[in-house]
C-alpha positions as CSV (number, residue, x, y, z in Angstrom):
1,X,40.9,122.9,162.2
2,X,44.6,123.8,163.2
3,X,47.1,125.3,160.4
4,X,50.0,124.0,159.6
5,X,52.8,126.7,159.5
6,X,55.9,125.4,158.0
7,X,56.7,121.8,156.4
8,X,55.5,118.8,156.9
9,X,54.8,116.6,160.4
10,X,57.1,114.1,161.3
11,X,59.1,115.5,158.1
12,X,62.1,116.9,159.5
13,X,63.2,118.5,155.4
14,X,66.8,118.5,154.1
15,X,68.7,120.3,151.2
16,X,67.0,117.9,148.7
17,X,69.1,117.1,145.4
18,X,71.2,119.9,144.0
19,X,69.7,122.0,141.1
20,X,72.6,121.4,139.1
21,X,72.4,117.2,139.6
22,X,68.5,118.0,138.6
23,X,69.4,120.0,135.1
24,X,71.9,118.0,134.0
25,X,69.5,115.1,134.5
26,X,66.6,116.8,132.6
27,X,69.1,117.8,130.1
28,X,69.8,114.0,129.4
29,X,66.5,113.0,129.6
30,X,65.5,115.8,126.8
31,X,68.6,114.8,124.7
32,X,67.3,111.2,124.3
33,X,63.8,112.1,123.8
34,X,64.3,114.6,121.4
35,X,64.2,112.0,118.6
36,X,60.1,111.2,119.4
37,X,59.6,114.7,118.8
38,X,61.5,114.4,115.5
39,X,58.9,111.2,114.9
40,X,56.1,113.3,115.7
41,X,56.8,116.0,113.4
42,X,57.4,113.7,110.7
43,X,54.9,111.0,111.3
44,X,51.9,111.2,107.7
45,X,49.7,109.8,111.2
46,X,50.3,112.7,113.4
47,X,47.4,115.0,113.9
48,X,48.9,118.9,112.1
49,X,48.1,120.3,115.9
50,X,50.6,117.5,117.4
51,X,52.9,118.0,114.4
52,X,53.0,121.9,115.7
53,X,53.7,121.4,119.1
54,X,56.8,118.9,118.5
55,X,57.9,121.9,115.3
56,X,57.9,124.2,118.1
57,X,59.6,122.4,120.8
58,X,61.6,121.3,118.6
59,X,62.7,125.4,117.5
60,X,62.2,126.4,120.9
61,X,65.4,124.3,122.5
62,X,67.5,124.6,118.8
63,X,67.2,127.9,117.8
64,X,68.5,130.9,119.0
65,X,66.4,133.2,121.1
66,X,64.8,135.8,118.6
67,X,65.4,139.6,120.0
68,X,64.5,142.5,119.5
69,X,65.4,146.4,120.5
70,X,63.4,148.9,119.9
71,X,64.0,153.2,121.2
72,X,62.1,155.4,123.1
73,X,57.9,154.6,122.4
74,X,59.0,151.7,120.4
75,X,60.4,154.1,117.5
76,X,64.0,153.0,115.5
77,X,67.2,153.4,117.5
78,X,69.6,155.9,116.7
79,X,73.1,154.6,116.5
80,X,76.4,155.9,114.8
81,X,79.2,153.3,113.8
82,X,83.0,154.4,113.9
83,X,85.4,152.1,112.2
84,X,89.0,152.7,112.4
85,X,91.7,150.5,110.7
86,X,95.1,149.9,112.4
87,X,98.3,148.9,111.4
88,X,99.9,145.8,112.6
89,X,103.4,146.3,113.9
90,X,106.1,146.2,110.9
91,X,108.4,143.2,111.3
92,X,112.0,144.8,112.5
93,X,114.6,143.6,110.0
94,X,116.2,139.7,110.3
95,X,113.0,138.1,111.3
């Protein structure tokens, strides 16, 4: 059986839809779904395993990414902090 190298016969390929035209969409899409998520968290019928998954993806687009830094073989970081206070400019007389 012959193999196929690149695409598709007959299919002569294109740029396809722009990847931002794509997110926004998705981003839309998520937006007005978000609120059966909500449901399913909340819902006394909703299995606790369904419940956790709609919690999560729920926190996982709302919250912040968690992070964390670590130094050398995972140990605490050393760091020193230097604060230094300056003056504003004094107003010169008559304003």
């Amino acid at each position: 059986m012959p193999v196929l190298n690149v695409g598709n016969p007959g299919n002569k390929g294109g740029t396809g839809r722009p990847t931002s035209e794509i997110r926004a969409k998705c981003r839309g899409s998520f937006d007005e779904r978000i609120k059966v998520a909500e449901q399913i968290a909340d819902a006394k019928e909703s299995t606790d395993s369904d419940k956790l998954r709609a919690l999560d993806l729920l926190g996982k687009y709302g919250l912040p990414a968690q992070q964390e830094q670590s130094g050398p073989d995972g140990g605490p970081i050393d760091a020193t902090i230097t604060v230094s206070w300056v003056e504003p400019p004094k107003p010169e007389e008559g304003e």
